[in-house]
C-alpha positions in Angstrom: 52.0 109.2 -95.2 50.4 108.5 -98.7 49.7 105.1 -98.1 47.3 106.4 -94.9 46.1 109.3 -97.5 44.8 106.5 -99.9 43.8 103.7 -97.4 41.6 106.3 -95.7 40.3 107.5 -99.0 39.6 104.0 -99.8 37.7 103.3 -96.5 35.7 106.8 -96.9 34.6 105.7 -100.6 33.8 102.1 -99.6 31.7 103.2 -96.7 29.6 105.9 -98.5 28.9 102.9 -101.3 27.8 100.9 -98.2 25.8 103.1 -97.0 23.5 103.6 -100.3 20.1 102.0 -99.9 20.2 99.7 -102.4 23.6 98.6 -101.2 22.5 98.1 -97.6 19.6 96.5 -99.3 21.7 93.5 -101.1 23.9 93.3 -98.1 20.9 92.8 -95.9 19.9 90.1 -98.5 22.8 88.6 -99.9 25.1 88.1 -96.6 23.2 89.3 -93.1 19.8 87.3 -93.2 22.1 83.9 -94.6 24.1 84.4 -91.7 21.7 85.2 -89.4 19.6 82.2 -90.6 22.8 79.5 -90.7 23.4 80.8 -86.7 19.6 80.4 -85.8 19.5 76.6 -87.7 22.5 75.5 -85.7 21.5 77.3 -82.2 17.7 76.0 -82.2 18.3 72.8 -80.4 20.4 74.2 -77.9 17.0 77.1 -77.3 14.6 74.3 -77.5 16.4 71.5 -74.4 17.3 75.3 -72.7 13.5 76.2 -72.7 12.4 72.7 -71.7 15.0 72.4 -68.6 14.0 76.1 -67.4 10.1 75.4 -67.4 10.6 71.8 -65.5 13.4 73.6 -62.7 10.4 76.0 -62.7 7.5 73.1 -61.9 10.5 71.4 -59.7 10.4 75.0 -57.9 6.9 75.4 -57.2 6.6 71.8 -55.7 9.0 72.1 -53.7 7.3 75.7 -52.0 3.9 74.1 -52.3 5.5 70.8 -50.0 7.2 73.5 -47.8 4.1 75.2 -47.3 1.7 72.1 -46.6 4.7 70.9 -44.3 4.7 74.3 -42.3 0.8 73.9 -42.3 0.9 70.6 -40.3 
């Protein structure tokens, strides 16, 4: 029973130091935008060959309706 007493006072001091401004703000800072910026560095090829497949399955897609429709046309 004490050792749940302390860990939860522990946790409820940690948090409210957390959740001071200037905390959040070095946080933000320090360890969210690094991490955020690593993920985005490593993930940007895989967005860029994503993008380019998705636009040419969509020119693939309206050629094929435009030879459908000049086929039904005949």
């Amino acid at each position: 029973m004490i050792i749940r007493e302390i860990i939860h006072d522990l946790l409820h001091h940690t948090l409210d130091e957390v959740r001071e401004k200037q905390n959040m703000m070095r946080l933000q800072t320090d360890l969210i935008d690094p991490i955020i910026q690593y993920a985005f560095a490593h993930l940007y090829p895989y967005i860029i060959v994503t993008s380019i497949l998705f636009f040419f399955t969509f020119i693939l897609a309206v050629a094929i309706l435009i030879f459908i429709l000049k086929g039904q046309s005949l």
